[in-house]
C-alpha positions as CSV (number, residue, x, y, z in Angstrom):
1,X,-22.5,4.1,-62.3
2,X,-20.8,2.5,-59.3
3,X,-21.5,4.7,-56.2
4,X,-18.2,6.4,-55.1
5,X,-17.1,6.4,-51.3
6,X,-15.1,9.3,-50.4
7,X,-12.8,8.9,-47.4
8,X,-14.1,10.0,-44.2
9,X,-12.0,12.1,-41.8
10,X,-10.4,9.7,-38.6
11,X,-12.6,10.6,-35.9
12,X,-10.4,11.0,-32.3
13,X,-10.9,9.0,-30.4
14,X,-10.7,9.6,-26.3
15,X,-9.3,6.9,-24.3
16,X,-11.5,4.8,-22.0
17,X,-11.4,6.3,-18.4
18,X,-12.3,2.8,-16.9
19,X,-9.4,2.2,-18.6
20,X,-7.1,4.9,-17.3
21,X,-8.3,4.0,-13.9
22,X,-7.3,0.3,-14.0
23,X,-3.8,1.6,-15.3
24,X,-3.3,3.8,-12.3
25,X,-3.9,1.3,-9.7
26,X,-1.3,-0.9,-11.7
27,X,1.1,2.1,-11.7
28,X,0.8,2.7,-8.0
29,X,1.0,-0.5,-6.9
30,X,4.3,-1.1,-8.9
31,X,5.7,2.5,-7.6
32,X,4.8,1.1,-3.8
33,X,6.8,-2.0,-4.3
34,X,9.4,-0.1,-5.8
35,X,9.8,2.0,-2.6
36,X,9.3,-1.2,-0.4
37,X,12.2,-2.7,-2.2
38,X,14.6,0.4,-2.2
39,X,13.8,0.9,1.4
40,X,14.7,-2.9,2.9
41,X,17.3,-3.3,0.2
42,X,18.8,-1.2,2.7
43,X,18.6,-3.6,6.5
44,X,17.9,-6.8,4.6
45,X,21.5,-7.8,4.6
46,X,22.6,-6.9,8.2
47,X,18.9,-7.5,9.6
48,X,18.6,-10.8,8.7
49,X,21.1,-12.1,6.1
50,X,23.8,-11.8,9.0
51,X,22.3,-11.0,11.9
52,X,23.3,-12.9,15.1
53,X,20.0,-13.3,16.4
54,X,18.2,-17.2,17.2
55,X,17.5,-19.3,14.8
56,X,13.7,-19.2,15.5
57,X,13.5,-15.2,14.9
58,X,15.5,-15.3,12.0
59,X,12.8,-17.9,10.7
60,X,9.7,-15.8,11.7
61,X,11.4,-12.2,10.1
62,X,11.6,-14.5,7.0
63,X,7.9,-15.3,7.3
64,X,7.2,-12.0,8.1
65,X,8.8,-10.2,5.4
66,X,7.6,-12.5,3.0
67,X,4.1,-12.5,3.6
68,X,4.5,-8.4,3.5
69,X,6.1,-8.9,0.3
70,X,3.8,-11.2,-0.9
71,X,1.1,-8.7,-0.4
72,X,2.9,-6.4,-2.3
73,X,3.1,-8.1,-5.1
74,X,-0.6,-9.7,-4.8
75,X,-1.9,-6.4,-5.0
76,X,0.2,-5.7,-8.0
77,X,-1.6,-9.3,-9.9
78,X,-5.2,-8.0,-8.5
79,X,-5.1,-4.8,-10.2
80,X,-3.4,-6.1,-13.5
81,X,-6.3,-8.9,-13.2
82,X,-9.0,-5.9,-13.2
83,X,-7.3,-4.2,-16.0
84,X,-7.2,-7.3,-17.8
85,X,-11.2,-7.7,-17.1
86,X,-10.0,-11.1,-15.1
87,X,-12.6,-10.5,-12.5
88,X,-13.4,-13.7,-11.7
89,X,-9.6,-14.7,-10.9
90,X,-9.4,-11.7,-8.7
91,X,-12.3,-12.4,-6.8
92,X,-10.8,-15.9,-6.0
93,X,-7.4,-14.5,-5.4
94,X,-8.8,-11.6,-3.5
95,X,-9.3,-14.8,-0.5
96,X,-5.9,-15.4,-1.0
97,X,-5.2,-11.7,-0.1
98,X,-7.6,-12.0,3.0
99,X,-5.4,-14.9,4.1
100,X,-2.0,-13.0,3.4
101,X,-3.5,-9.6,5.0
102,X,-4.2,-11.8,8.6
103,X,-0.9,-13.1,8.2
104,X,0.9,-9.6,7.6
105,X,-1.2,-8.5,10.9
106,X,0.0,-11.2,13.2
107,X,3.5,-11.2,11.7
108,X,3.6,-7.3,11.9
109,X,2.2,-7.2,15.8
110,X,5.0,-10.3,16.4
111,X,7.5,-8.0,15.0
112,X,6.1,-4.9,17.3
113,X,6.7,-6.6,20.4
114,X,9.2,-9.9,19.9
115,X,11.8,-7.5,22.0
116,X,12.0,-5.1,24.5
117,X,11.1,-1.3,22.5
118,X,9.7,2.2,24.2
119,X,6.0,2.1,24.5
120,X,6.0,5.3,22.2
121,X,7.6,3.1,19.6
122,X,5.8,0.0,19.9
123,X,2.4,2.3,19.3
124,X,4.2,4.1,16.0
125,X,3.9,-0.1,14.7
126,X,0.8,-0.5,16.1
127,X,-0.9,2.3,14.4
128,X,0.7,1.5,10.9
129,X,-0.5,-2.5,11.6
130,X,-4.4,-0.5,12.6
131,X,-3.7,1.8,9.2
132,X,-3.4,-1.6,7.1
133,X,-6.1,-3.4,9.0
134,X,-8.9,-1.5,9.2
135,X,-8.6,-0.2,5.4
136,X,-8.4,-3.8,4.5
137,X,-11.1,-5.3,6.3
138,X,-13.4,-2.4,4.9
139,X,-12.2,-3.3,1.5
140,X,-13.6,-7.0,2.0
141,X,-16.7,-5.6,3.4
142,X,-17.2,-3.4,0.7
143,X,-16.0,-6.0,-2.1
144,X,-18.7,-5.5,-4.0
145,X,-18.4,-1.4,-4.2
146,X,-15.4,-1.1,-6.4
147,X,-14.9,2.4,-5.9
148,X,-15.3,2.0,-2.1
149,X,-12.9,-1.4,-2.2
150,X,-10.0,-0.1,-4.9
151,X,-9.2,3.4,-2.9
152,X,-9.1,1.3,0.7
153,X,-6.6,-1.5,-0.5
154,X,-4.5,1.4,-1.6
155,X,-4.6,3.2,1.8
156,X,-4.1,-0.1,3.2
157,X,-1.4,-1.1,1.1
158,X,0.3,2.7,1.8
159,X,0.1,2.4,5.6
160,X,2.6,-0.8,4.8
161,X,5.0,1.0,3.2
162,X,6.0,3.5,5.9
163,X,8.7,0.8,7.7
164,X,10.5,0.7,4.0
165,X,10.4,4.4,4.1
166,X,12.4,4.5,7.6
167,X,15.0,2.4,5.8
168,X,15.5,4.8,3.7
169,X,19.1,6.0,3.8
170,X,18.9,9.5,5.7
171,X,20.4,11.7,3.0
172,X,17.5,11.0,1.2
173,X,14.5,11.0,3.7
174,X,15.1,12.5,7.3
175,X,14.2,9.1,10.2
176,X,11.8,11.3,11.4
177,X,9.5,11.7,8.3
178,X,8.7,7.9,7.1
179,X,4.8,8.5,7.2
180,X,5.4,11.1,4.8
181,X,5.8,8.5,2.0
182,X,2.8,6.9,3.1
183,X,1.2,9.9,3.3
184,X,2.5,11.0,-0.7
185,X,0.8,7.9,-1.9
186,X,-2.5,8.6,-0.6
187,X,-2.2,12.1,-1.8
188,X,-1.4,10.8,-5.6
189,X,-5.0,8.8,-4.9
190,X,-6.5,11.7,-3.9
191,X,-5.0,14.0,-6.7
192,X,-6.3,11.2,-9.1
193,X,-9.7,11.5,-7.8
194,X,-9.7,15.4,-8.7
195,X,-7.9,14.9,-11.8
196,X,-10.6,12.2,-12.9
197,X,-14.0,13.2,-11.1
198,X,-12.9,16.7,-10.2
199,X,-13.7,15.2,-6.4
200,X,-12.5,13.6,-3.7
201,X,-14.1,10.2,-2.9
202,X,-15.9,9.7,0.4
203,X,-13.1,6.9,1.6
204,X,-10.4,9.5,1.5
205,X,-12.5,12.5,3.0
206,X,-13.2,10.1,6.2
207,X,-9.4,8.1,5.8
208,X,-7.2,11.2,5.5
209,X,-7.9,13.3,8.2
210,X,-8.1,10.4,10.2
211,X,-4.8,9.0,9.3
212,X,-3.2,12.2,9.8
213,X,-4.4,12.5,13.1
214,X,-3.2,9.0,14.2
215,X,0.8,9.8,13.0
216,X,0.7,13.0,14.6
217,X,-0.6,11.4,17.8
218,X,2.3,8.5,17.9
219,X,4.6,10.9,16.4
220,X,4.6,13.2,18.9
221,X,5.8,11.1,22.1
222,X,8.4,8.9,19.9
223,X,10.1,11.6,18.5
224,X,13.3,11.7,20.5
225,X,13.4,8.1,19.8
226,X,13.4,8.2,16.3
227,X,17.0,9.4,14.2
């Protein structure tokens, strides 16, 4: 007599949380370009498109906003990479982003101080150029933790964003409050790391604070500037 199999109940399954993680980083990275986009959509036009400005600056604002953007969107490919278990196209293209990263540095101090500004606002660039650089250089150092290297590419890649939130049309972010995006994106890091490992990593309990401090500091004396 032929042995009968019964049908076995589907077992439920749980989604990978390696997984999970790898999406998030994807999903961040888009929602950051998304917000750099919105926000410049906004000067692009009269900034550069039409500005009456010298030839030469209007050529180095192009290079400047597109090795920013091209970091945006780089950091976009090296997370879908990781999701896609591509790591040894990300590890060459993370050079790539070493390359862009000194670029957007130079570019972004050239754009601090090509023309006359307050020395309160000039430091308000400066510390967003230090809040993308020193994450970024800890995230090469550190290539080889990925928890360490993931969470300070996104800080990095946050600090960035806070010029496209001062672009931001006023009745929908108040001039004075641009790091507050920056600062949203960290937090959704952050709330990820509770939500996941019911912790905070040790990158955002040393980062956070520290960032905070640094706005509040350059805030402070550039606030009648701003609005």
């Amino acid at each position: 007599m032929p042995d009968i199999v019964m049908p076995t109940k589907p077992t439920r399954t749980h989604r990978d949380p390696a997984r999970v993680r790898r999406l998030f980083y994807v999903a961040i990275a888009l929602l950051m370009l998304a917000a750099v986009t919105y926000g410049f959509s906004h000067t692009i036009g009269p900034g550069l498109l039409h500005a009456q400005r010298p030839t030469r600056t209007l050529i180095l604002l192009g290079i400047h906003g597109a090795v920013f953007y091209g970091w945006m969107l780089l950091v976009i490919v090296q997370a879908a990479l990781i999701r896609a278990r591509h790591i040894r196209l990300h590890r060459i293209l993370g050079w790539v982003g070493a390359a862009d990263g000194a670029l957007v540095i130079m570019m972004g101090l050239w754009a601090i101080f090509h023309q006359p500004a307050p020395f309160a606002l000039e430091m308000v660039g400066v510390v967003s150029m230090a809040g993308f650089a020193i994450p970024v250089a800890l995230a090469i150092f550190w290539r080889k933790r990925p928890d360490y290297h993931r969470r300070l590419i996104l800080i990095g890649t946050a600090m960035l964003t806070n010029a496209a939130f001062a672009r931001f049309p006023g009745t929908y972010w108040p001039d004075h409050f641009f790091y507050a995006g920056t600062d949203a994106f960290i937090a959704i890091g952050i709330g990820h790391d509770i939500w996941r490992a019911k912790t905070i990593h040790l990158v955002y309990r040393y980062a956070a604070p520290l960032m905070l401090a640094a706005q509040i500091a350059v805030l402070i004396p550039a606030w009648h500037y701003l609005g």
